[in-house]
C-alpha positions in Angstrom: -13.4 -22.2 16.1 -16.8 -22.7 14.5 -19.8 -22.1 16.7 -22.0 -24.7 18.1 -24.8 -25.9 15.7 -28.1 -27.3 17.1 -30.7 -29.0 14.7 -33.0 -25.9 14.3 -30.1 -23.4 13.9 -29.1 -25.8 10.8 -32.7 -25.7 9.6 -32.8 -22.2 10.0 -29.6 -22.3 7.3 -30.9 -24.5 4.8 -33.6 -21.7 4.9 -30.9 -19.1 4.4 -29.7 -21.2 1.4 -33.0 -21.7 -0.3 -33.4 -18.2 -0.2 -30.0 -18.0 -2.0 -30.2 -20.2 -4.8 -33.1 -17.8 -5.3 -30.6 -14.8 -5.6 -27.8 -16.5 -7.5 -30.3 -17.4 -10.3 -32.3 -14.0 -10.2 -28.8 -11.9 -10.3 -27.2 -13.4 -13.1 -29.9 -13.8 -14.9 -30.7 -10.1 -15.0 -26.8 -9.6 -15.1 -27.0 -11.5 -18.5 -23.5 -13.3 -17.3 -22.3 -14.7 -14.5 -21.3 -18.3 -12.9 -24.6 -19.6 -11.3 -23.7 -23.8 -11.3 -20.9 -23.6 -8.9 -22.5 -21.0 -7.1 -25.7 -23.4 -6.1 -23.4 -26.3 -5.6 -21.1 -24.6 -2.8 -24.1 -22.3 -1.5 -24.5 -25.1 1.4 -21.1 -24.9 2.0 -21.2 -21.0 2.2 -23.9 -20.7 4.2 -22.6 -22.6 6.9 -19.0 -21.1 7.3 -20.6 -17.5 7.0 -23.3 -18.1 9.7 -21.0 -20.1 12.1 -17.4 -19.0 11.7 -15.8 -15.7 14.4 -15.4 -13.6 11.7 -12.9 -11.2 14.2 -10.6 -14.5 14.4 -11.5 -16.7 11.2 -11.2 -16.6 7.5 -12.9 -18.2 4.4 -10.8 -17.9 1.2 -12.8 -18.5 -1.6 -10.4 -19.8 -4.3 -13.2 -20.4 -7.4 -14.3 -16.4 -7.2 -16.2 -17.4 -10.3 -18.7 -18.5 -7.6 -19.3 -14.7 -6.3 -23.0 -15.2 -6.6 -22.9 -17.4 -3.6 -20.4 -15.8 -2.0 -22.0 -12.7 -1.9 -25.5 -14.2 -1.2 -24.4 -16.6 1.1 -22.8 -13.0 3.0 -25.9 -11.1 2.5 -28.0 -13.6 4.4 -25.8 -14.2 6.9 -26.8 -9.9 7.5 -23.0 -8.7 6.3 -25.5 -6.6 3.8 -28.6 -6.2 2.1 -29.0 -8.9 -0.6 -31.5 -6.7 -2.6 -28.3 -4.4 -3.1 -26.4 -7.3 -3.9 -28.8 -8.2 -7.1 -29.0 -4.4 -7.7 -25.3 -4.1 -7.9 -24.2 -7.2 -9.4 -21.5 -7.2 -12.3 -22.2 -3.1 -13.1 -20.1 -0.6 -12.5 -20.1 1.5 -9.2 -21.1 -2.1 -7.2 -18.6 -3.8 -5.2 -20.3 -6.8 -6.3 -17.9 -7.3 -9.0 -18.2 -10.6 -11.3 -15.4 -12.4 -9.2 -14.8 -11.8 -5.5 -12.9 -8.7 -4.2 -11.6 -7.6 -1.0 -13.5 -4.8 -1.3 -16.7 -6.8 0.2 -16.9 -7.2 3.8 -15.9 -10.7 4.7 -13.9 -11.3 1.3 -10.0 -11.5 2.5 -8.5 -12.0 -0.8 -9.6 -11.2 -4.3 -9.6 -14.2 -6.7 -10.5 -15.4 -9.9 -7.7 -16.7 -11.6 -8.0 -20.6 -9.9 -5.1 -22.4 -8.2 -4.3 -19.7 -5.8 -6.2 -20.0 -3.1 -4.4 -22.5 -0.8 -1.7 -20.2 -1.5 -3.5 -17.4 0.1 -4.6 -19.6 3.0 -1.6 -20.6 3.7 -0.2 -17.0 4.1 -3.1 -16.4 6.2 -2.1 -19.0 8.6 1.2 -17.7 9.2 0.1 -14.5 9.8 -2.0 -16.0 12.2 0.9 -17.5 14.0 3.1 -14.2 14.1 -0.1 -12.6 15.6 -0.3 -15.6 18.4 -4.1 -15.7 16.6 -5.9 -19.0 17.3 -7.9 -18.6 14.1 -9.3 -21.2 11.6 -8.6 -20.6 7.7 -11.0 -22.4 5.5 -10.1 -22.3 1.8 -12.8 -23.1 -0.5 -11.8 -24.5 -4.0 -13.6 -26.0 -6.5 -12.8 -29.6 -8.3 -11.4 -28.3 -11.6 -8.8 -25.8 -10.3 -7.0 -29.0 -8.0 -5.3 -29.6 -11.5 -2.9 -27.0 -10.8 0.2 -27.3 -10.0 0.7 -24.6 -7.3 -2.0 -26.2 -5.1 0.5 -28.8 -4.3 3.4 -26.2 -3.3 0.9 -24.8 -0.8 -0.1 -28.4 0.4 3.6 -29.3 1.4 4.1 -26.1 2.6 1.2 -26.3 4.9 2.0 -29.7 5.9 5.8 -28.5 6.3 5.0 -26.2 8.9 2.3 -28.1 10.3 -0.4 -24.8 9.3 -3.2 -27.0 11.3 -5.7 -24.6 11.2 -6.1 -24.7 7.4 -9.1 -26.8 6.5 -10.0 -27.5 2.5 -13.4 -27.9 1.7 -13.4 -28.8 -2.1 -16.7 -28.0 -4.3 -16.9 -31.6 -5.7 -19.3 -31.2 -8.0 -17.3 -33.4 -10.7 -17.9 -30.8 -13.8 -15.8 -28.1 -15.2 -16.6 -25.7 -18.6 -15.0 -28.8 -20.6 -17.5 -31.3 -19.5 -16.6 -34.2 -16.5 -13.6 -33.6 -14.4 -11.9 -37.0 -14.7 -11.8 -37.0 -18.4 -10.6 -33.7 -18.3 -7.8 -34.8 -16.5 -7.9 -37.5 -13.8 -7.2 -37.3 -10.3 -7.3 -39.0 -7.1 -8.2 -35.8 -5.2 -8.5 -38.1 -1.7 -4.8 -40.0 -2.2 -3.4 -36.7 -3.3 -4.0 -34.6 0.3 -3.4 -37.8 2.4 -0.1 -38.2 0.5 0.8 -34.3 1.6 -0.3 -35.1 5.0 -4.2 -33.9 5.6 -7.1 -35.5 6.8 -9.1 -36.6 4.1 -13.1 -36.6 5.0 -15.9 -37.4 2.0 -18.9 -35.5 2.6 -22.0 -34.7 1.1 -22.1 -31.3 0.3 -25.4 -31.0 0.6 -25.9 -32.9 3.7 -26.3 -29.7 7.0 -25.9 -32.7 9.5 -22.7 -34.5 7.9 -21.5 -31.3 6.3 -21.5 -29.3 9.4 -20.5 -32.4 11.7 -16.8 -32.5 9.5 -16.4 -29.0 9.5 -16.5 -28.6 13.2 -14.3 -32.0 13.6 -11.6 -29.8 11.2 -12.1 -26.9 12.9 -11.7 -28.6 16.3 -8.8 -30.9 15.9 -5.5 -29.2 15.2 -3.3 -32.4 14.9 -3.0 -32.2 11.0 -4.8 -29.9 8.0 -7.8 -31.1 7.0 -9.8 -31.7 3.3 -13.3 -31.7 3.3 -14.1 -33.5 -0.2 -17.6 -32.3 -0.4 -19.8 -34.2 -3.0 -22.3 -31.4 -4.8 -24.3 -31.1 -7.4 -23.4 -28.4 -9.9 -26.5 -26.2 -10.6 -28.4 -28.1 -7.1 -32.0 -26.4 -6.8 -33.3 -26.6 -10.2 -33.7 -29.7 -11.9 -32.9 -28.6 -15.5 -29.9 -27.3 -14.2 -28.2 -30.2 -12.2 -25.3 -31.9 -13.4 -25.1 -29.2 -16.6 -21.7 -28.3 -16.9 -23.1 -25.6 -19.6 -24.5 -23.5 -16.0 -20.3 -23.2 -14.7 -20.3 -20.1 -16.9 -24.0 -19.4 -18.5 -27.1 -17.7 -16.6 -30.5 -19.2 -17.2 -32.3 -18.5 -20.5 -35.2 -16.1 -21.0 -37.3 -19.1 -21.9 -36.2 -21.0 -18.8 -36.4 -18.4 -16.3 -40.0 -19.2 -15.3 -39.7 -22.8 -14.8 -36.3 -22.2 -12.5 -37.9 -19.9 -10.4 -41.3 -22.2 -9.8 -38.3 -24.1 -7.9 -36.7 -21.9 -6.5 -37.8 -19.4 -3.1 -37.6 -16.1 -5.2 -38.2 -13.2 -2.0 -39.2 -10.6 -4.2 -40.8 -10.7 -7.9 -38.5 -10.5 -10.6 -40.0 -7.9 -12.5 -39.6 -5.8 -8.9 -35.9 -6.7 -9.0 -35.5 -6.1 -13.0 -36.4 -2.4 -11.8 -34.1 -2.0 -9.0 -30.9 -3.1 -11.6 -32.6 -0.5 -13.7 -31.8 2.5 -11.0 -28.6 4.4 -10.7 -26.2 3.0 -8.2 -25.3 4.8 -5.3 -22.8 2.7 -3.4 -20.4 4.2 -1.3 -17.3 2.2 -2.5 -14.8 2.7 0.4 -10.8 3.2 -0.3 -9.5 -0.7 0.3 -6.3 -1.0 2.5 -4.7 -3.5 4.5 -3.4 -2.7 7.9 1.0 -2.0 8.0 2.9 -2.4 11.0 5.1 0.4 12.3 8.8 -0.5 11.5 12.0 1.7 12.2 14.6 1.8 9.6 17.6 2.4 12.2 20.5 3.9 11.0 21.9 3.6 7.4 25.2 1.8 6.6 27.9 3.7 4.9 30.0 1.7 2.2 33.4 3.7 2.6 34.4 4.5 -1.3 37.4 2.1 -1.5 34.9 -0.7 -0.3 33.6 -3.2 -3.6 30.7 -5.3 -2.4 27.7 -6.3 -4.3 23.9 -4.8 -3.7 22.7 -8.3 -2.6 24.9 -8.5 0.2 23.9 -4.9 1.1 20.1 -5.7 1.0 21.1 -9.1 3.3 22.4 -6.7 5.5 20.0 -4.0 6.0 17.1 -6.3 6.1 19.1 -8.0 9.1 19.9 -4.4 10.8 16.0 -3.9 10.4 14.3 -7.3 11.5 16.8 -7.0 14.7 15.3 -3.1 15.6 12.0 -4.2 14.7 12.1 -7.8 16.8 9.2 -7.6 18.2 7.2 -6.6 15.0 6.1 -9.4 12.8 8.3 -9.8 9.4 8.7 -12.8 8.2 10.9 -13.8 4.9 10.1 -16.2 2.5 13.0 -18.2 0.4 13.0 -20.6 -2.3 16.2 -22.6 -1.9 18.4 -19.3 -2.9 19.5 -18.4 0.8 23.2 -17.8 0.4 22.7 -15.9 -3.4 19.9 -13.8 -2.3 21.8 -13.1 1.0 18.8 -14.1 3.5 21.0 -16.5 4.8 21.4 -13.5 7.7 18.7 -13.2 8.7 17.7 -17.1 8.9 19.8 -17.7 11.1 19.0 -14.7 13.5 15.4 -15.4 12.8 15.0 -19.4 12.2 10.9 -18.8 13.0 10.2 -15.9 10.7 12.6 -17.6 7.8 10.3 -19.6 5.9 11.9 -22.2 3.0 9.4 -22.8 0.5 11.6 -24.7 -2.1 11.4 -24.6 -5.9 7.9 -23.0 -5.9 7.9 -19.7 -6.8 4.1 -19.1 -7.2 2.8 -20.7 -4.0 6.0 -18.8 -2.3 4.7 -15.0 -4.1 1.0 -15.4 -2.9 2.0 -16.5 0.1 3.8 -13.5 0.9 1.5 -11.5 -0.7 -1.4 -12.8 1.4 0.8 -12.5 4.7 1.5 -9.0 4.3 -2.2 -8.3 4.3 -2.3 -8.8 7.7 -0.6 -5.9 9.7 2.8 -8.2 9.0 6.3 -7.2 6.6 6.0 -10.2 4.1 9.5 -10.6 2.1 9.8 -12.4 -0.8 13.7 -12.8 -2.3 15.1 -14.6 -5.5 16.7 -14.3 -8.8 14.8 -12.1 -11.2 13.7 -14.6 -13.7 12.2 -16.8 -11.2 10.9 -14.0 -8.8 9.5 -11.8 -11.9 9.0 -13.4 -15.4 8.0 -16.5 -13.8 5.3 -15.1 -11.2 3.5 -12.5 -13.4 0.5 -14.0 -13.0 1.1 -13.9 -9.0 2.8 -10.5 -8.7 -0.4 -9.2 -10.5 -3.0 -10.6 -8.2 -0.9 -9.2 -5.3 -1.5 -5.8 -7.4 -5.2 -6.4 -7.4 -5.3 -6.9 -3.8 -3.5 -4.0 -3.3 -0.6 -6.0 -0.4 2.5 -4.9 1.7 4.5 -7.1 -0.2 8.5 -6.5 -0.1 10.0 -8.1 -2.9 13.9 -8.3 -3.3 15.4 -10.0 -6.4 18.8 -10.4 -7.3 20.6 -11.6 -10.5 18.6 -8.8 -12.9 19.9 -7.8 -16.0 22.5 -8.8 -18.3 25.0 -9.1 -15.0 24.2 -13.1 -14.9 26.1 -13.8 -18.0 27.2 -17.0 -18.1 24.0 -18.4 -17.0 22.7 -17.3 -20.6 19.2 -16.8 -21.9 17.2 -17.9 -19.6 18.7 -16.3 -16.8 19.3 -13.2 -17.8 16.5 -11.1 -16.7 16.2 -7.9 -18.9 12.1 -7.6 -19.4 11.2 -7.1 -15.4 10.5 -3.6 -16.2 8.2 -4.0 -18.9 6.6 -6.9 -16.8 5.9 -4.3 -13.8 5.3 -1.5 -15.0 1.7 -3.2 -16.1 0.4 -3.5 -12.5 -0.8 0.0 -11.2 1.2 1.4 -7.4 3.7 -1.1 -7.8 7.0 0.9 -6.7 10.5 -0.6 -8.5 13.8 0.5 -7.6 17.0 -0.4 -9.1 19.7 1.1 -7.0 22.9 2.6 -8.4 25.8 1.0 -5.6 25.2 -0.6 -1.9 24.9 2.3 0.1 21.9 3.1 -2.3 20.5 -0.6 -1.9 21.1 -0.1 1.9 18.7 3.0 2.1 16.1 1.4 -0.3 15.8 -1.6 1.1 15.3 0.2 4.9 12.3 2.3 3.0 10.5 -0.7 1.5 10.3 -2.6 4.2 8.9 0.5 6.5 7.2 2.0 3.8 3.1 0.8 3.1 2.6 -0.4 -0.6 4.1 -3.5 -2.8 7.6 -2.5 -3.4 10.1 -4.3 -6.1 14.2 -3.8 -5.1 16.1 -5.2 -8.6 20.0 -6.2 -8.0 21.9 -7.7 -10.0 25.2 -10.1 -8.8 28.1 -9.5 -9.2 30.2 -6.9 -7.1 30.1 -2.6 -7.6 32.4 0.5 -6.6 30.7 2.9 -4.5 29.5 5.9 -6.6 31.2 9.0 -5.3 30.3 12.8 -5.8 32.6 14.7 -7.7 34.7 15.3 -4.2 34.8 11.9 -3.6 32.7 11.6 -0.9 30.1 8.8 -0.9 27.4 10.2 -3.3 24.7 8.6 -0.6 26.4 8.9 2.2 25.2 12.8 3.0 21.6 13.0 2.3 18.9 11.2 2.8 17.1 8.9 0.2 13.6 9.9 -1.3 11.6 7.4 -3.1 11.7 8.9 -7.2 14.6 11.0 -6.5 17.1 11.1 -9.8 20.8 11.6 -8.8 22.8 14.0 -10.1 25.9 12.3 -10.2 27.8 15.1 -12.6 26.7 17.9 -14.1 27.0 18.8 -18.2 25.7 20.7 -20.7 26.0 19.2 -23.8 23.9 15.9 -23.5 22.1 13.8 -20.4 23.0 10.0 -19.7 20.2 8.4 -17.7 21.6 5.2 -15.9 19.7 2.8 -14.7 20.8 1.2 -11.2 24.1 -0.5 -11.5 25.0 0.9 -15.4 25.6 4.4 -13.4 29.2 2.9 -12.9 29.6 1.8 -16.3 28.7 5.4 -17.3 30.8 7.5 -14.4 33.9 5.7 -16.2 32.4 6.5 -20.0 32.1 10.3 -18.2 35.9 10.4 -17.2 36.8 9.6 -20.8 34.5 11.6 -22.3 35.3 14.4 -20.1 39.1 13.7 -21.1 37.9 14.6 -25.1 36.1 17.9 -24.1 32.6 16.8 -24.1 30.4 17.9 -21.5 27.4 15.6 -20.6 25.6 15.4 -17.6 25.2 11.5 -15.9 22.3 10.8 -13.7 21.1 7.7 -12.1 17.7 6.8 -12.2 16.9 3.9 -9.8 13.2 4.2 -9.5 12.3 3.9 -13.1 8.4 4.6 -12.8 8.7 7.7 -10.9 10.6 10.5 -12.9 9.9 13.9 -12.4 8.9 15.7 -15.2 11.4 18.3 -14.3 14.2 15.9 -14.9 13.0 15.1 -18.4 12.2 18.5 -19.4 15.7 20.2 -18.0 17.4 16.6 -20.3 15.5 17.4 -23.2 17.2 21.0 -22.6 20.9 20.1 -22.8 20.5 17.7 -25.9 20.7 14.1 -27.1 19.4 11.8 -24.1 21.5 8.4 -23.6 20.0 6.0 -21.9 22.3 3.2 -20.7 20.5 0.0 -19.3 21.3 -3.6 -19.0 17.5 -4.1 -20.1 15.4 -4.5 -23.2 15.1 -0.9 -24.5 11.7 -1.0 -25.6 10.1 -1.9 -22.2 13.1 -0.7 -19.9 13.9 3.2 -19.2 14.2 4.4 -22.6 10.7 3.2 -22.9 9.6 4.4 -20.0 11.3 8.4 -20.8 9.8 8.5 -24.3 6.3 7.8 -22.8 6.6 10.4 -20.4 8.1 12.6 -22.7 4.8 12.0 -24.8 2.6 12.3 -22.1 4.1 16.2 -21.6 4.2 17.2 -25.5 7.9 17.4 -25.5 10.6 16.3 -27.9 13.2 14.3 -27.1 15.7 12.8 -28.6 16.7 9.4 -26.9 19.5 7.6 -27.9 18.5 4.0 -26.4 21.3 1.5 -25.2 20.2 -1.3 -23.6 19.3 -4.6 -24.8 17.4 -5.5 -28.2 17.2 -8.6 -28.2 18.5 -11.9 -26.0 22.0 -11.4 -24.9 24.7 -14.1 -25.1 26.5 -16.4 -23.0 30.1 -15.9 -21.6 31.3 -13.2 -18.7 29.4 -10.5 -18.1 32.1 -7.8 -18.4 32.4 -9.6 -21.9 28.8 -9.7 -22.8 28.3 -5.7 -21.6 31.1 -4.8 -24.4 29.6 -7.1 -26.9 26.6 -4.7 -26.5 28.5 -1.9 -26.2 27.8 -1.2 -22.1 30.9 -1.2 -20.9 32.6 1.7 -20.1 34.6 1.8 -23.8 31.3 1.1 -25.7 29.3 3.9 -23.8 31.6 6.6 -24.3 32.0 5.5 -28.0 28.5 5.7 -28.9 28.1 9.1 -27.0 31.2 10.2 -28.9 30.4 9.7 -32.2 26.4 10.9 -32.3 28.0 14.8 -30.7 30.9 14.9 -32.8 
């Protein structure tokens, strides 16, 4: 709830923000870069959430993080920190005060930059807030430009959906973007689109303390609907050869100009005094950034029985029920586009119909979302198939890297196994895809009681996790006893399993293709050729030992249903660079688009079925 406001307490916070144009202008123009128009239009806006909101219940998003400047201004003076360090530090390395906002500065939730996402992030916020039984207010602040995107209205039906009434919008109207004028840009009827998705449209003047704060306690104060808070600006507002400039969105002020800016501006300290201070080593204290994780139990692991055929999606469907009904009282929530009954959350929907949240055919608003939930001491699940959870999210997936979530993401339908579906279904790049963001954890697991076990650790263990399935149903991978390979030890993240030993050559399998290449073993074994098979389900985490002892025995097979050069053979020859060692990797995977038809048809057309495995290992040791 935002505080109460008397006349003099809103003077006192024009002050503030007089004081801030002063920084915003000062800082990037001794940064030589920087985003100083938006920054002075939404510094009004700034000053008053930062000043007035509970910061141990409430939130501001900032969705433009171009406008860091103000943010971090607007922060400084509301005495977060010292704005002298702030100018010091901005944009060089060794500051927090990086050139778009980062969670790594106190009162910054979410790191931003890329536009569009930020209602996204709200929104996840929100829900949080309700699994917590928080009575917090989200504020989202956005600027005019980014409402051209297309996941903004995802999160606005989402928010209306489940009624998320303490999310207020306040947009940064200033009309201008780096192209020139917003509305020949691209038009839009900002106020008819939110009262078509269901908020309470107020038009403001941005600039306005009285009117501005008078609509942002009315928003904060009635919870029947979500609020937007169109807030006319003025970009560049504070210097008169800056207003209405959409050159300032992205460009400091010049050397030449710098004098006459700061005439109208409240500089507090000289700028030659400040030009030293940038000058000086930094000596920040950058603390390690993490987000609270609940304490969840994985109960007991299932055991597939080895006659038992059932796909890994059903397995995951089950585990994550087993574990949401241990872990009740703990918040984990799941978050489904329209895929229920494929990606098997259909479970725990039903057992959970408050936690299950249906997002529909939005993929991006449903990723950040979860992303931005799980930042919050809560489990945030994300399901669906593998070209719309993966390839289609990057840019999402990434920002949830940058921020450094909990988020548990479980896609089904990977790989080749989709066949009929074709092309653009057939996801066989999600490797090379996340291997690009840094402590992102990917396992593809070998058969369901593997799938079980992983998907118990990623949703108990801290970190973004990726579990890859693909559809259609396995055999339980047995020891060379037959006894349930996983049904006798239990499962470490980056362990390789030995599934039988050999001397002549290795076969590294990824996830499901370790059935593929048991069966290729049998026949191979049949001809006197001795190779070793070993399933590698989490593809990013190989010990060198493994690769080392492979390079050992001979020739190294790798059999995925994934492009080769971004998949595991990829993966092992960059390792195997990374240690000086020679190895000689025979890849078999995918090299380009696969075709349409059954999969069992479109693995042998690539030679990944059982018969086209142990033919190619065949002929390169004979």
């Amino acid at each position: 709830m935002i505080q109460l406001a008397t006349p003099a307490i809103l003077k006192e916070l024009q002050r503030k923000a007089a004081l801030s144009r002063g920084d915003i202008v000062a800082m990037t123009y001794l940064a030589g870069s920087g985003h100083p128009g938006g920054s002075m239009s939404s510094i009004d806006i700034y000053t008053i959430l930062y000043n007035l909101i509970d910061p141990n219940l409430d939130q501001v998003v900032v969705s433009h993080g171009h406008t860091s400047p103000g943010v971090y201004s607007a922060l400084a003076r509301s005495g977060r920190f010292d704005p002298k360090q702030v100018i010091k530090g901005f944009r060089r390395v060794g500051s927090v005060f990086e050139g778009h906002v980062e969670p790594t500065v106190p009162g910054v939730p979410w790191g931003t930059g890329n536009l569009g996402q930020g209602l996204s992030v709200a929104a996840g916020l929100a829900m949080a807030a309700r699994l917590h039984e928080k009575k917090s207010d989200i504020f989202v602040v956005m600027g005019d430009g980014e409402q051209q995107k297309g996941q903004i209205v995802e999160a606005r039906r989402f928010i209306k959906k489940y009624e998320l009434n303490n999310v207020t919008v306040i947009v940064d109207f200033n009309g201008l973007q780096i192209s020139g004028d917003c509305c020949q840009v691209m038009p839009q009827d900002l106020k008819a689109e939110y009262e078509t998705a269901g908020f309470k449209v107020i038009e403001v003047d941005g600039h306005d303390y009285a009117a501005l704060y008078s609509a942002i306690a009315k928003a904060s104060s009635d919870k029947s609907q979500p609020y937007c808070l169109l807030a006319r600006t003025v970009m560049g507002k504070g210097v008169s050869f800056m207003e209405n400039k959409a050159k300032y969105h992205g460009s400091p002020v010049a050397a030449t100009d710098i004098e006459q800016a700061l005439k109208e501006l409240e500089l507090e300290w000289p700028l030659e005094e400040l030009k030293r201070l940038r000058s000086e080593p930094l000596d920040e204290n950058i603390p390690e950034h993490s987000w609270p994780f609940p304490e969840i139990s994985q109960g007991a692991a299932r055991l597939y029985a080895r006659d038992v055929k059932t796909d890994n999606r059903s397995a995951f469907g089950a585990a994550l029920l087993d574990v949401a009904l241990l872990n009740a009282d703990r918040p984990l929530a799941v978050f489904d586009c329209d895929l229920a009954g494929s990606v098997k959350t259909d479970g725990f929907a039903k057992a959970f119909p408050e936690r299950f949240f249906q997002v529909g055919i939005a993929e991006h608003n449903a990723v950040v979302m979860a992303g931005a939930l799980a930042s919050q001491n809560c489990v945030g699940v994300f399901a669906d198939f593998g070209m719309f959870g993966i390839d289609e999210t990057y840019n999402q997936q990434r920002l949830n890297g940058v921020n450094a979530t909990h988020m548990k993401q479980f896609c089904t339908h990977v790989g080749i196994d989709v066949g009929e579906d074709g092309k653009t279904h057939q996801c066989i790049d999600y490797l090379g895809l996340m291997r690009n963001i840094p402590d992102y954890k990917v396992i593809v697991p070998c058969d369901p009681n593997e799938t079980d076990r992983a998907t118990r650790y990623a949703l108990t263990t801290p970190g973004n996790v990726l579990v890859a399935m693909g559809r259609s149903k396995l055999p339980v991978i047995t020891a060379e006893d037959g006894t349930e390979f996983f049904g006798g030890h239990e499962w470490t993240y980056g362990q390789a399993h030995h599934f039988r030993n050999g001397s002549k050559a290795t076969v590294f399998a990824l996830g499901a293709m370790s059935g593929p290449a048991l069966e290729a073993w049998e026949t191979l074994k049949a001809k006197g050729l001795d190779v070793a098979v070993i399933g590698v389900s989490c593809p990013f985490a190989i010990a060198a030992a493994e690769i080392e002892a492979a390079s050992s025995r001979g020739p190294v097979f790798v059999v995925e249903d994934h492009l080769s050069m971004s998949g595991l053979a990829a993966q092992l020859a960059y390792q195997a660079a990374l240690m000086g060692l020679r190895l000689e990797i025979v890849p078999m995977g995918a090299t380009g688009f696969p075709p349409s038809g059954p999969s069992g048809d479109c693995y042998a057309k690539l030679g990944l079925d059982s018969a086209g495995i142990a033919q190619t290992i065949e002929n390169r040791l004979k």
